[in-house]
LUMSE-467391 format. One record per residue (C-alpha): residue in three letters; z, y, x. Coordinates in pm, 1 decimal. Each point is the difference from the previous one (the first is absolute). Example, Ala and Ser with C-alpha at 12.3 -4.5 7.8 and 13.67 -1.06 7.14 Angstrom:
REM LUMSE-467391
['ALA', [780.0, -450.0, 1230.0]]
['SER', [-66.0, 344.0, 137.0]]
REM end
This chain:
REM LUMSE-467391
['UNK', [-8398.5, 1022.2, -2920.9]]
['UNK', [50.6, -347.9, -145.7]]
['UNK', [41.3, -131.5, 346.3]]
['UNK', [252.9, 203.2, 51.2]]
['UNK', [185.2, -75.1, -258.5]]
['UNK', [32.5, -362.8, 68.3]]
['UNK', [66.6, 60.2, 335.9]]
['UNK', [242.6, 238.6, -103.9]]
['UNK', [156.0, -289.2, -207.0]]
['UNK', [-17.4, -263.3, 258.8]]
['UNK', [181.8, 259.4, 252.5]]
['UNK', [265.5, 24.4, -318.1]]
['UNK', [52.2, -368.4, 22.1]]
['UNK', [3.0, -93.8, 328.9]]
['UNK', [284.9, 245.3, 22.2]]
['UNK', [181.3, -93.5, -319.7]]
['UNK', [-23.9, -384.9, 166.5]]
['UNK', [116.5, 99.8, 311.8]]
['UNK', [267.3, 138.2, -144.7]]
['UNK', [109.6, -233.0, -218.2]]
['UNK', [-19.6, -299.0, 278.3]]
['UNK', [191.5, 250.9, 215.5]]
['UNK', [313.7, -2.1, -279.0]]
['UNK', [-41.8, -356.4, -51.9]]
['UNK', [8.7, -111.3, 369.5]]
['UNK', [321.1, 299.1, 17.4]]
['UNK', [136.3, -204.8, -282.0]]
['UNK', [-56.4, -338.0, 69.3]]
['UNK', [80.3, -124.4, 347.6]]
['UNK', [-311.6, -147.4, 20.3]]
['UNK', [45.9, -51.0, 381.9]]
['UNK', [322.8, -91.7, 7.2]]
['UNK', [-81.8, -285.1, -223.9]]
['UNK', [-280.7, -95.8, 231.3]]
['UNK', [193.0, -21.0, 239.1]]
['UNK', [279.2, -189.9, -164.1]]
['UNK', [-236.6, -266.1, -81.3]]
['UNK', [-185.4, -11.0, 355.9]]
['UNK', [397.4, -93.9, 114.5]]
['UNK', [6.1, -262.0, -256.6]]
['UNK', [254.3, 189.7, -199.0]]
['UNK', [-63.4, -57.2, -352.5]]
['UNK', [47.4, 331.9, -198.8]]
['UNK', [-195.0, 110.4, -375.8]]
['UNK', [-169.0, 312.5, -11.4]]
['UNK', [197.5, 57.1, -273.2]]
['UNK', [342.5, -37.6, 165.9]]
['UNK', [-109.5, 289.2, 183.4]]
['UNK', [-133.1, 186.0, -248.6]]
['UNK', [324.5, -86.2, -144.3]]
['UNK', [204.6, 129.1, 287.5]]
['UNK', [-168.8, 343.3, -7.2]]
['UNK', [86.1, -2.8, -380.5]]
['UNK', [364.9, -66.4, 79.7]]
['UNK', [-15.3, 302.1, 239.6]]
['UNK', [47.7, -217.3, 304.5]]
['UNK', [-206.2, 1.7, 316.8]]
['UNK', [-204.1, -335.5, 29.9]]
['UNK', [-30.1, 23.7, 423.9]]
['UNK', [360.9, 3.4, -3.9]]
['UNK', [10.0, -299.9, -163.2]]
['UNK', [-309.6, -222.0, 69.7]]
['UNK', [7.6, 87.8, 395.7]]
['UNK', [345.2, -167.9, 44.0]]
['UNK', [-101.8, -277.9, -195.2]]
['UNK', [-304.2, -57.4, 205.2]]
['UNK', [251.1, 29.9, 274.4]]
['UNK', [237.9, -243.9, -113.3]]
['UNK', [-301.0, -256.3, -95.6]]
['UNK', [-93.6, -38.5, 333.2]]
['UNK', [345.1, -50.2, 115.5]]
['UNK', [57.1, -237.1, -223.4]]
['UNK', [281.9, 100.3, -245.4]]
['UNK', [-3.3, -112.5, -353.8]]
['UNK', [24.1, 370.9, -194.7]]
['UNK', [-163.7, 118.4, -331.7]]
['UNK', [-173.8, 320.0, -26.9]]
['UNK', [251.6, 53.1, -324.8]]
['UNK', [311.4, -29.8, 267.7]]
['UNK', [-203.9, 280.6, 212.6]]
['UNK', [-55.4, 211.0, -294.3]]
['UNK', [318.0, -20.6, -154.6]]
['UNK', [187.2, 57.4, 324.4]]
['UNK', [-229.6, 294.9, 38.2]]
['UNK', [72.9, 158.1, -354.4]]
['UNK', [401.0, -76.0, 68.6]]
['UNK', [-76.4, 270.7, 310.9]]
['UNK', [-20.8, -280.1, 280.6]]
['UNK', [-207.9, 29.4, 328.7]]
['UNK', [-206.3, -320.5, -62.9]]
['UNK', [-182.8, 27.1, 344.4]]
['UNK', [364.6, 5.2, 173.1]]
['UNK', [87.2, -326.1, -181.7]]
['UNK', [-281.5, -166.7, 57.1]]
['UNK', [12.2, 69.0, 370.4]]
['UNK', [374.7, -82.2, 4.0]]
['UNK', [-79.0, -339.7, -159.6]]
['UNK', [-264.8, -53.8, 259.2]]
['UNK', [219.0, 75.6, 300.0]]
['UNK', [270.3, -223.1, -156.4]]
['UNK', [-224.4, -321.8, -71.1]]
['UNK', [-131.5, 56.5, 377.2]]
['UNK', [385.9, -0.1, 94.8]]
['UNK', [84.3, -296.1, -204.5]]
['UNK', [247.3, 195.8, -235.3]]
['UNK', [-7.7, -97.9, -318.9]]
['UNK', [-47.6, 300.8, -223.0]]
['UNK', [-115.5, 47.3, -362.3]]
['UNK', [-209.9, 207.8, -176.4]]
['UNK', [250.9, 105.5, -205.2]]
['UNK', [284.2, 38.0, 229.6]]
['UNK', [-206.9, 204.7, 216.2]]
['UNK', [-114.1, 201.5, -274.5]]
['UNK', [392.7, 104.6, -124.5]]
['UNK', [67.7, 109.2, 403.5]]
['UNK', [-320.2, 203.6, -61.2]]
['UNK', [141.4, 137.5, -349.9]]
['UNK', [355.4, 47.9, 148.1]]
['UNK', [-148.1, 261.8, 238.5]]
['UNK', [22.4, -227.7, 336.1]]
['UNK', [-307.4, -18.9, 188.4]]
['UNK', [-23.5, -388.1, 17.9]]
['UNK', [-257.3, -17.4, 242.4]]
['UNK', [239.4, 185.1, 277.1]]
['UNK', [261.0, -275.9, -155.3]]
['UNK', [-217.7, -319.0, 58.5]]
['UNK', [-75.1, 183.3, 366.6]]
['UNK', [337.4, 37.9, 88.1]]
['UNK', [76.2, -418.6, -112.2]]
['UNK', [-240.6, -79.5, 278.1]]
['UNK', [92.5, 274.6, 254.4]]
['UNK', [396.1, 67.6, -9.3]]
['UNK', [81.3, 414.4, -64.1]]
['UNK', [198.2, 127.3, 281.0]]
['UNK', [247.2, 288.7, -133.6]]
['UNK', [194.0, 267.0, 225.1]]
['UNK', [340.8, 82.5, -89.6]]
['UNK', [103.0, 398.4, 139.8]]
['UNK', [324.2, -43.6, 196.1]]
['UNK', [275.8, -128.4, -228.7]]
['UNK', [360.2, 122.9, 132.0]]
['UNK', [312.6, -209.0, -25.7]]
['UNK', [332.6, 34.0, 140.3]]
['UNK', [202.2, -314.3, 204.0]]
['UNK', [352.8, -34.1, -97.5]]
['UNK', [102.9, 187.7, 349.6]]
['UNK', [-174.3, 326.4, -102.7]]
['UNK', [-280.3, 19.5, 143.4]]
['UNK', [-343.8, 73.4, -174.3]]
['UNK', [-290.8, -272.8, 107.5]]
['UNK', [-357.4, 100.4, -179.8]]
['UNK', [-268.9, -287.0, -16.2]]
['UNK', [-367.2, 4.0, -112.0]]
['UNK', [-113.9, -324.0, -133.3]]
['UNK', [-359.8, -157.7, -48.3]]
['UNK', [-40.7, -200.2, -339.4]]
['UNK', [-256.4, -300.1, 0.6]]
['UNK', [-62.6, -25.1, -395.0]]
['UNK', [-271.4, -225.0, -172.5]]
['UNK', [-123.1, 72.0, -350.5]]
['UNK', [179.3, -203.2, -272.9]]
['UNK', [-265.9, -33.7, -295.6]]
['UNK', [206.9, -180.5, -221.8]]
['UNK', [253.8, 331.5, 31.4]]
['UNK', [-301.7, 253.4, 28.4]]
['UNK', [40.5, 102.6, -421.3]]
['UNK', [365.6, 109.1, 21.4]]
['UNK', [87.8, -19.8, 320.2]]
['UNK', [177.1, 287.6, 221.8]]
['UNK', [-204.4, 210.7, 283.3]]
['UNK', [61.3, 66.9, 352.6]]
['UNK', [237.5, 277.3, -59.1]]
['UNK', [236.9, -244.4, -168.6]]
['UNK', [-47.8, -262.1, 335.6]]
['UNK', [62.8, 297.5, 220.6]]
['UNK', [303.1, 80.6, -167.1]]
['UNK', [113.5, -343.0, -57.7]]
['UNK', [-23.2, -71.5, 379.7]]
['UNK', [140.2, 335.4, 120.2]]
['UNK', [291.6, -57.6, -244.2]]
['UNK', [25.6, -360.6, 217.9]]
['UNK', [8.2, 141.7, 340.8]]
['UNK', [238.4, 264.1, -100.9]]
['UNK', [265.9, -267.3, -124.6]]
['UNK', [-131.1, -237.5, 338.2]]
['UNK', [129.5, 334.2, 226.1]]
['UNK', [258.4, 83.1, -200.4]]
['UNK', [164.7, -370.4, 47.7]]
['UNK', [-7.0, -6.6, 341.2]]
['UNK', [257.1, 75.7, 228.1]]
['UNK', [-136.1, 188.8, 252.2]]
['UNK', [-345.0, 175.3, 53.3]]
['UNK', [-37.9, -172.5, 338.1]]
['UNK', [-23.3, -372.7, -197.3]]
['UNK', [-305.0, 189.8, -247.2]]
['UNK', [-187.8, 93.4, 344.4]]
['UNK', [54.4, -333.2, 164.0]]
['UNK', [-124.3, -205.0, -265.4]]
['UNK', [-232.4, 203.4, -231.8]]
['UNK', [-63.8, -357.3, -151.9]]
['UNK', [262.7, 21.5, -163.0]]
['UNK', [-135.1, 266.5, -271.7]]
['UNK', [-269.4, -213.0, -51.9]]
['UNK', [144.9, -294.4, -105.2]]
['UNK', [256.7, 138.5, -197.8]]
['UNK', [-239.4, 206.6, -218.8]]
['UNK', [-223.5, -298.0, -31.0]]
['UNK', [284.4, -226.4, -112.7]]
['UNK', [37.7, 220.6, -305.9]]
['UNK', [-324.3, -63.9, -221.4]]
['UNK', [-100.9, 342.4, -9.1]]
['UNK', [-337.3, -80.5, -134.9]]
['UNK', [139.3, -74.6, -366.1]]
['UNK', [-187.4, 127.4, -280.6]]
['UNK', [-251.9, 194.4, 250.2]]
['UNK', [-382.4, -37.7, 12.8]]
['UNK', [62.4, -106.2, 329.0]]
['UNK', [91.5, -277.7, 226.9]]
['UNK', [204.5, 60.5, 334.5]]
['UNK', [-95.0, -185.7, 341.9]]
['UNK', [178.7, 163.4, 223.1]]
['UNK', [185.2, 297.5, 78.7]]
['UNK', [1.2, 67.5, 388.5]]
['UNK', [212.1, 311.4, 159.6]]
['UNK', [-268.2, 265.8, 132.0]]
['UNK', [247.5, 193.3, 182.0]]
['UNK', [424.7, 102.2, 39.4]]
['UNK', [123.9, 279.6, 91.8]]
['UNK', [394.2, 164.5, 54.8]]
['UNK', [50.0, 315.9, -267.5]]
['UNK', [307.4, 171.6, 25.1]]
['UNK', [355.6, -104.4, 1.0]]
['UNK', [65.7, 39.1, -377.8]]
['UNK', [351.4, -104.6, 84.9]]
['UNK', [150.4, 248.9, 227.8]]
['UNK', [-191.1, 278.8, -201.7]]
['UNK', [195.7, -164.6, -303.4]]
['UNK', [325.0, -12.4, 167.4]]
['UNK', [-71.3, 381.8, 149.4]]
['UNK', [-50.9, 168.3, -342.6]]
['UNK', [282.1, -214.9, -137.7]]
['UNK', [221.6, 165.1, 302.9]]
['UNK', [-150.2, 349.7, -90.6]]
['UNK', [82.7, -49.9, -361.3]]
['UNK', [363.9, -76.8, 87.8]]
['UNK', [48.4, 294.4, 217.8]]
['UNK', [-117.7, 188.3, -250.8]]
['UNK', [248.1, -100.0, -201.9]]
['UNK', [265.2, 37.3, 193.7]]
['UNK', [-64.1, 370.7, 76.9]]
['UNK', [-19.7, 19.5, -377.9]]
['UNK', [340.0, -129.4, -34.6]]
['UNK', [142.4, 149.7, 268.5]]
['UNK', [-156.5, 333.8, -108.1]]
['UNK', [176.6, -74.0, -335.0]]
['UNK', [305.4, -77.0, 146.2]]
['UNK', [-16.7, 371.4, 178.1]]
['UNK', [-37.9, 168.3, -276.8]]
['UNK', [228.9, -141.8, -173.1]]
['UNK', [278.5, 96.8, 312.5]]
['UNK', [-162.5, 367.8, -33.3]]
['UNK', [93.4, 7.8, -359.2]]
['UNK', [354.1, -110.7, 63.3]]
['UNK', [89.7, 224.2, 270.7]]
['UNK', [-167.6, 261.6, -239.4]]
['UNK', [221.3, -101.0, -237.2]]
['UNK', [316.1, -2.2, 229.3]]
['UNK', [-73.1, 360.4, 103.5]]
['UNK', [-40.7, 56.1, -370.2]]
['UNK', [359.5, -117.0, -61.9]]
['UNK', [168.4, 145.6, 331.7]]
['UNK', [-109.4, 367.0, -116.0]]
['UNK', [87.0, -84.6, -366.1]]
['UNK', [387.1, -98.9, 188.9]]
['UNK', [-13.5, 338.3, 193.7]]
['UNK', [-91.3, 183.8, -296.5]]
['UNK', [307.7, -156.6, -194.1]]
['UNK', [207.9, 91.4, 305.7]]
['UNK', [-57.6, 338.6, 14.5]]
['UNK', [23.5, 26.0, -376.5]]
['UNK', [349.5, -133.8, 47.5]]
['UNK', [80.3, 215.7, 294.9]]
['UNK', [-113.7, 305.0, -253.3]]
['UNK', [290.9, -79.8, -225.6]]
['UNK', [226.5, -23.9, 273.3]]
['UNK', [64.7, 401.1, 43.0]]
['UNK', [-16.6, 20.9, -378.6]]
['UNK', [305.7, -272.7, 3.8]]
['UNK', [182.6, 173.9, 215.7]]
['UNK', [-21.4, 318.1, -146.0]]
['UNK', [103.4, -151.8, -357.7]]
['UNK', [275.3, -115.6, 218.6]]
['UNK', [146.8, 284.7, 106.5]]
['UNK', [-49.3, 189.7, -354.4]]
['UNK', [238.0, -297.4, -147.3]]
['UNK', [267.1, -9.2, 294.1]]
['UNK', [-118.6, -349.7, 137.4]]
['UNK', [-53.1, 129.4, 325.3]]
['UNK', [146.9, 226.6, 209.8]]
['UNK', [-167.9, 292.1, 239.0]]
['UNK', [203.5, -199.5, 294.8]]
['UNK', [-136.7, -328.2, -129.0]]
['UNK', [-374.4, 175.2, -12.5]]
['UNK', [96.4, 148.7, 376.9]]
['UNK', [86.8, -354.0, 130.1]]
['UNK', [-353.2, -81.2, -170.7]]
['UNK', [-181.5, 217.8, 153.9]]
['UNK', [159.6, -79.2, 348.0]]
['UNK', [-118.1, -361.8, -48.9]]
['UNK', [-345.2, 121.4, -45.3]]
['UNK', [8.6, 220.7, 278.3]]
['UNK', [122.9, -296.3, 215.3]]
['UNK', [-233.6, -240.1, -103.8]]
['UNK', [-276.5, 214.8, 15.6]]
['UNK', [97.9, 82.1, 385.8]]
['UNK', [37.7, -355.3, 111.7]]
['UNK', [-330.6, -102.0, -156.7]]
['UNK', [-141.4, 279.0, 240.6]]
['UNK', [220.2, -115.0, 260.8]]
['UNK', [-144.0, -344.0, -87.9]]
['UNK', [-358.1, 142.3, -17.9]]
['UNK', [-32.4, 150.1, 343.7]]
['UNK', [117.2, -298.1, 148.2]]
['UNK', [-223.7, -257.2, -129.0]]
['UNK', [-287.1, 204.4, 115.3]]
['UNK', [124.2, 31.8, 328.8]]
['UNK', [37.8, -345.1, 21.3]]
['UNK', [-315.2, -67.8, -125.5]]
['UNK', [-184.0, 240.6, 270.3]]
['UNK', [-109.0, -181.5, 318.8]]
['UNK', [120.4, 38.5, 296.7]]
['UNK', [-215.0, 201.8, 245.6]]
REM end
């Protein structure tokens, strides 16, 4: 029973050891530190008992400084961590500073660490200062002086600026800057023919401009991929502008129409207003007459010889009648 006891008890504290070396080894990087100092990298226990203490992840740190040790680059652990606690990719700087001493580009610690902190990736930035970035431009569409539309696609040779990375414009800004260029180069010319004969031309003119102010970005080249004839933005121009003036002049003339309607509506308005004063006035004519007679102005022989009259006139405008319709019947 007493054997069991301590055995019972030495069971206890093997575990209780175990355990305890099992949170101190999760605690203390005890490896990592070996192998810091087996790279000749000289870092305390304590700095990375430290580091877990400041809530930041010691491989993170201590791997690319073991990295950059056997490059050869002259950084602190204290630039590492405090590049690391600003929310920096410390293994992405220390590989861009690696690629740019094998390059020969002189780059700094801390200027690499601000591209890193400005949200650039700076080791795609120190690639693309050795190898040149080609960029595509979709077809840009410009329109010669004579009308007709002439679309080019362009190919942009660009090489990282890391003086301009922190600040510095994008790609979208040197697309736009060149398709604004070869817009104005088309637009200039006189003729679409002299764009396809010397596509050149584009190139050169854009080039001559600077368009690689205040980008991240340095231009080599811009080449012509490709022309191509669009429409003829002239004669559609000079169509709808014809369209638009017939249409106005049916407007007008449509105006003008109605306003002839409304007149001759207006005449016919007036001609029956005359009839209707006419045979108002003829009305009072009998009504004269008879007022006449009542007062001794006018005798029955003067009303006989009145009557005669009307009786005459009345026949020859028969007479007059019947023969303008015969002479208006042709002859058979």
């Amino acid at each position: 029973m007493i054997f069991d006891a301590a055995a019972i008890s030495l069971i206890i504290g093997i575990v209780v050891v175990i355990i305890v070396l099992s949170v101190f080894f999760t605690f203390v990087p005890v490896a990592l530190w070996i192998s810091a100092i087996a790279a000749g990298v000289r870092v305390s226990i304590f700095t990375l008992i430290g580091m877990r203490l400041r809530r930041v992840i010691p491989a993170r740190v201590v791997n690319p400084l073991i990295k950059a040790h056997k490059a050869g680059l002259d950084v602190t652990i204290n630039q590492l961590e405090s590049h690391y606690l600003a929310g920096g990719n410390v293994d992405r700087v220390i590989n861009a500073l690696i690629a740019a001493q094998r390059a020969n580009i002189e780059l700094s610690f801390e200027r690499c660490a601000a591209i890193d902190l400005a949200g650039r990736d700076v080791l795609e930035a120190v690639q693309m200062s050795v190898n040149p970035k080609v960029i595509e431009t979709p077809f840009i569409a410009g329109v010669a002086i004579n009308g007709i539309e002439v679309k080019a696609k362009a190919r942009i040779t660009v090489r990282a600026n890391l003086d301009r990375l922190v600040g510095g414009a994008g790609e979208d800004t040197i697309i736009a800057r060149v398709g604004e260029g070869i817009v104005s180069t088309i637009g200039s010319s006189e003729s679409h023919s002299k764009v396809l004969e010397n596509p050149d031309l584009i190139s050169q003119t854009v080039l001559a401009k600077g368009l690689d102010s205040g980008t991240a970005f340095e231009i080599l080249s811009i080449d012509i991929a490709d022309v191509d004839v669009g429409k003829n933005i002239g004669a559609e121009l000079q169509i709808e502008q014809a369209q638009a003036d017939k249409n106005i002049a049916q407007a007008k003339a449509e105006e003008r129409r109605a306003m002839a309607v409304a007149k001759e509506q207006e005449m016919v308005a007036k001609v029956q207003e005359m009839k209707a004063k006419v045979v108002e006035a003829e009305a009072e004519v009998p009504m004269a007459m008879a007022e006449a007679l009542r007062s001794g102005n006018l005798g029955i022989m003067d009303y006989m010889n009145y009557k005669n009259i009307q009786a005459d006139t009345s026949m020859r405008d028969s007479i007059a009648k019947v023969t303008n319709e015969k002479n208006d019947t042709p002859d058979k």
